[in-house]
C-alpha positions as CSV (number, residue, x, y, z in Angstrom):
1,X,-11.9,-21.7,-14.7
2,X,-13.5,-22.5,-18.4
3,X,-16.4,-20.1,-17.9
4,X,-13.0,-17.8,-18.1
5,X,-11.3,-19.2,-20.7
6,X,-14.6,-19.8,-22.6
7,X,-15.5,-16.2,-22.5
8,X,-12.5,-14.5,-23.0
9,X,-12.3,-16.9,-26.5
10,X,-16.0,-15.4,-27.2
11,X,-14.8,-12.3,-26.0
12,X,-11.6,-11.9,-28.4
13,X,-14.0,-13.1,-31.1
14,X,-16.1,-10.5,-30.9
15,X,-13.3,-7.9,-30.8
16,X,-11.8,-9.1,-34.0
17,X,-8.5,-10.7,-32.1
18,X,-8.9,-13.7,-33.5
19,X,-7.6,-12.4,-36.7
20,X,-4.7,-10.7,-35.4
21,X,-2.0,-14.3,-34.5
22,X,0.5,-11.8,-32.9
23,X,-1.8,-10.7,-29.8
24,X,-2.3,-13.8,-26.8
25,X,-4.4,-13.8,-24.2
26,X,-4.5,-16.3,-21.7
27,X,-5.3,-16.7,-17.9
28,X,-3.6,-19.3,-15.8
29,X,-3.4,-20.3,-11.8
30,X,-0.2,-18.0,-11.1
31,X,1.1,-21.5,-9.1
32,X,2.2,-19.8,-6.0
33,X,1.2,-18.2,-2.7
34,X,0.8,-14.6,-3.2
35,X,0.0,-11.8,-0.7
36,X,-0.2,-7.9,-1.2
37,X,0.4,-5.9,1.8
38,X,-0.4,-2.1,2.2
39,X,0.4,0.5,4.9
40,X,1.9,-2.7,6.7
41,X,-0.8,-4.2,6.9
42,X,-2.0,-7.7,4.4
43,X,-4.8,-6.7,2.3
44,X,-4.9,-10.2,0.0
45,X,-3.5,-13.8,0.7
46,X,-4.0,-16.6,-1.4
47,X,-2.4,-19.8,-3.2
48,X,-5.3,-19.3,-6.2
49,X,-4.6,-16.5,-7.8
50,X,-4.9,-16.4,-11.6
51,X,-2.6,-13.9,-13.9
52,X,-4.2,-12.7,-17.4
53,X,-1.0,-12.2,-19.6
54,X,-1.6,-10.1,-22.6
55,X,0.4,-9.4,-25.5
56,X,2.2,-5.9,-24.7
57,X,1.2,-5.5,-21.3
58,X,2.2,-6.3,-17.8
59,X,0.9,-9.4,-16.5
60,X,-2.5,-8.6,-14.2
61,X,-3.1,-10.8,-10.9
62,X,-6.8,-11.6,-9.6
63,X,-7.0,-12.6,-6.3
64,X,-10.2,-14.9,-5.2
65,X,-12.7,-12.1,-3.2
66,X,-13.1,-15.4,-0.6
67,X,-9.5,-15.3,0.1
């Protein structure tokens, strides 16, 4: 999980967010099972799922493609 937080750092550099103390980014293991089911039937299913919270938007869940 550095290589994530390490890039989005480089990444928000790069994009001038660094500058601007009012907008945080950060990505965290969610700490729970999570499973998202469509048409009835379980699509994902994992306990290490990561949620990106950025300022002014809804938090974002990433499911592990192995899981």
């Amino acid at each position: 999980m550095g290589i994530i937080i390490d890039t989005l750092e480089q990444d928000r550099a790069r994009a001038g967010v660094a500058s601007r103390p009012d907008y945080e980014i950060s990505v965290e293991p969610a700490g729970r099972h999570m499973s998202i089911k469509f048409g009835g039937e379980t699509i994902a299913d994992s306990n290490d799922v990561l949620v990106l919270q950025e300022t002014r938007l809804p938090d974002t869940y990433y499911f592990p493609r192995a899981d």
